[in-house]
C-alpha positions as CSV (number, residue, x, y, z in Angstrom):
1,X,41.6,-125.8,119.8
2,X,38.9,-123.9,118.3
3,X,35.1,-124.4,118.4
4,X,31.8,-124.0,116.5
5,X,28.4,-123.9,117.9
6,X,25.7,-124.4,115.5
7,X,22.3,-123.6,117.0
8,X,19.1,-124.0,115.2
9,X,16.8,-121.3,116.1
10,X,14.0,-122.3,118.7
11,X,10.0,-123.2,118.2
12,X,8.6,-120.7,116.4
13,X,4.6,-120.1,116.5
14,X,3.0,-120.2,113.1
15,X,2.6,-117.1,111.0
16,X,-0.3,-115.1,111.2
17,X,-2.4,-114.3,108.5
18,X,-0.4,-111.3,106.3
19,X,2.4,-112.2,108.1
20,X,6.0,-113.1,106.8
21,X,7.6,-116.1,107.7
22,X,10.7,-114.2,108.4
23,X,8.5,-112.5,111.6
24,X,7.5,-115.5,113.1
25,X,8.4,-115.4,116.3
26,X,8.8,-118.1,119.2
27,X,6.0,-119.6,121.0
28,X,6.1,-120.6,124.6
29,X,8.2,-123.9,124.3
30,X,10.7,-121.7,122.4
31,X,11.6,-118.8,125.1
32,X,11.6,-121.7,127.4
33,X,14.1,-123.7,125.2
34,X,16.6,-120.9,124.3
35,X,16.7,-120.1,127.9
36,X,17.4,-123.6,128.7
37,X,20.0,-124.2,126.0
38,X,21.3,-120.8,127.4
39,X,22.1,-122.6,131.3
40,X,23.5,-125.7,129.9
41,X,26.1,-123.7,127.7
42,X,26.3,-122.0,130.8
43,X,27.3,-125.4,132.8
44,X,29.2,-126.6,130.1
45,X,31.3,-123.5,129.8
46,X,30.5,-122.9,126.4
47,X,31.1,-118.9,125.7
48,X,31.8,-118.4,121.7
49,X,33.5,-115.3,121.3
50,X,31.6,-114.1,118.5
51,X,27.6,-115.2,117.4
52,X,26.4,-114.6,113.6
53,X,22.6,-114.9,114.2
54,X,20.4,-114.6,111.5
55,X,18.6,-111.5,111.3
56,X,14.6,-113.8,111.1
57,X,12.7,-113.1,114.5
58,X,12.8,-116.3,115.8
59,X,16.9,-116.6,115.5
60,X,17.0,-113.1,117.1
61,X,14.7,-113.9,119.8
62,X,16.5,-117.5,120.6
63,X,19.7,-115.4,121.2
64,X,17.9,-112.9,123.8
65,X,17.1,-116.1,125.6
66,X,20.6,-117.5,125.4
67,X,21.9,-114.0,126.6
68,X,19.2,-114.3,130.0
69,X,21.4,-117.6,130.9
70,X,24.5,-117.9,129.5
71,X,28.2,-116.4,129.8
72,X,27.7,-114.8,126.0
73,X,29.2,-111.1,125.2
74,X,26.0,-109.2,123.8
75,X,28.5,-107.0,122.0
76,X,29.7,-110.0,119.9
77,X,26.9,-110.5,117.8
78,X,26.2,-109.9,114.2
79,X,22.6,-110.2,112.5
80,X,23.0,-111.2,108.7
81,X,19.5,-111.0,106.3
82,X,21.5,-114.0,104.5
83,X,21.4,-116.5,107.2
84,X,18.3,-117.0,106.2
85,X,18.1,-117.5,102.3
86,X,21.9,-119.3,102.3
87,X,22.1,-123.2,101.6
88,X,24.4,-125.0,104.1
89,X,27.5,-123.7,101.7
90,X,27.0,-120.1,102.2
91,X,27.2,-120.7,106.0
92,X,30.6,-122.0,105.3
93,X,31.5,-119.5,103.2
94,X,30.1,-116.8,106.5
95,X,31.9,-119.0,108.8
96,X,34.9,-118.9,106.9
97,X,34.6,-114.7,106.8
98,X,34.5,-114.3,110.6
99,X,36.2,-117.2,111.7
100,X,39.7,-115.7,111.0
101,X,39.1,-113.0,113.2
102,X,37.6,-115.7,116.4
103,X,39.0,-118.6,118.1
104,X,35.3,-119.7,119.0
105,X,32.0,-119.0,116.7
106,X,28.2,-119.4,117.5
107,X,25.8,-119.7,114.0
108,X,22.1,-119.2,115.1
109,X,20.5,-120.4,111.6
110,X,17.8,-122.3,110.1
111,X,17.5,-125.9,109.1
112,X,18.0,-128.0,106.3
113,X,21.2,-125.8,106.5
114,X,22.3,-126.5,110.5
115,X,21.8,-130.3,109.8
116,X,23.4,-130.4,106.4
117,X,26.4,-128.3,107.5
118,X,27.0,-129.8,110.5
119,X,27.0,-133.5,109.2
120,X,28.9,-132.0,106.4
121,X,31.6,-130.8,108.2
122,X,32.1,-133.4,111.3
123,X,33.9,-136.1,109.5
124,X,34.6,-137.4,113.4
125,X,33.1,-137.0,116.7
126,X,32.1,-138.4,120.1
127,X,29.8,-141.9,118.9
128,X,26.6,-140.6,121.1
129,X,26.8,-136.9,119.6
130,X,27.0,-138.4,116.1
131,X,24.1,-141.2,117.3
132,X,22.1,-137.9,118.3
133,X,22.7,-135.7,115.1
134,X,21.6,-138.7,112.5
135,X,18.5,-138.3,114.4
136,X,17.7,-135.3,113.0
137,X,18.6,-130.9,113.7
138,X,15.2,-130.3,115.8
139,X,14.1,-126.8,116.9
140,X,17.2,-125.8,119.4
141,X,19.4,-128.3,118.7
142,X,23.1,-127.4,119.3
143,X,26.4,-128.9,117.6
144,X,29.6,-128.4,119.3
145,X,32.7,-128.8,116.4
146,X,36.5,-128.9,117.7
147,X,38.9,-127.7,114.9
148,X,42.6,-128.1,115.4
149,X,43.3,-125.5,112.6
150,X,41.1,-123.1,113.0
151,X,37.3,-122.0,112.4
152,X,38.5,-120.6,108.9
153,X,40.4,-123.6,107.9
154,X,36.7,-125.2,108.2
155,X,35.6,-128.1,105.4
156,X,33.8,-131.5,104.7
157,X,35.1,-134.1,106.6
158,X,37.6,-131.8,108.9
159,X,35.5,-131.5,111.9
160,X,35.1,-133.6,115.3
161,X,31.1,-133.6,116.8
162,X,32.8,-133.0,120.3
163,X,28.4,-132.8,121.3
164,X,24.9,-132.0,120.2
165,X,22.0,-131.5,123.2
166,X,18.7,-130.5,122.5
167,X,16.4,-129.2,125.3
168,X,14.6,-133.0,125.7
169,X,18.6,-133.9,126.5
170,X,18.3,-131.2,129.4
């Protein structure tokens, strides 16, 4: 059995004037999130072997706050620039990259793509994760999704939403 954990990246402050939107980083409520979603992977005994974060401040700073709580390897971890231009097809076509080389993944990304690849790719799935997922990807949201063939063998329709918790679940 093999797993992928798709994490949107946590609240992020505004930008400042001159700033990029790619160097926004996290307000308060979002150290306090990642850190939180951190200690219930922690509980859950979620530890992906391997985490593609996208290389925008807020993703990288929603991983340091993971790292503080949870069982991840810090020496698993690769920043990609395109993470955060890709639609929700070019984070299958990452996922599909690394996964052949990982029996568990972590994808710290940005929405519309989280929401639209996740509901893309759990055709099944526990009925109060999917109940919580049609309810919208917010800010910190994670999707748990059990493959039986693989994280490379990922598609439409071939994963099961084993979970999905946001900090307001905590």
């Amino acid at each position: 059995m093999t797993r992928l954990f798709l994490l949107r990246h946590s609240k992020a402050g505004w930008a400042e004037p001159g700033m990029r939107d790619f160097d926004r980083p996290l307000d308060a409520t979002g150290k306090a999130d990642a850190e939180a979603m951190g200690a219930a992977m922690r509980a859950c005994g979620y530890a992906p072997e391997l985490v593609i974060c996208s290389s925008a401040r807020r993703c990288r700073e929603t991983f340091d706050g993971l790292l503080r709580h949870s069982a991840i390897d810090h020496r698993r971890v690769s920043h990609l620039d395109s993470l955060y231009t890709e639609d929700a097809h070019g984070y299958l076509t990452i996922i599909h990259e690394y996964g052949q080389k990982t029996a568990s993944m972590m994808i710290i990304g940005h929405n519309p793509m989280m929401e639209d690849l996740a509901m893309a790719i759990s055709g099944d799935g526990e009925d109060q994760a999917r109940g919580a997922m049609i309810g919208g990807f917010p800010t910190s949201g994670l999707a748990v999704i059990r493959f039986n063939d693989g994280i490379s063998e990922a598609a439409p329709g071939k994963g099961y939403l084993e979970a999905f918790f946001t900090p307001a679940d905590l």
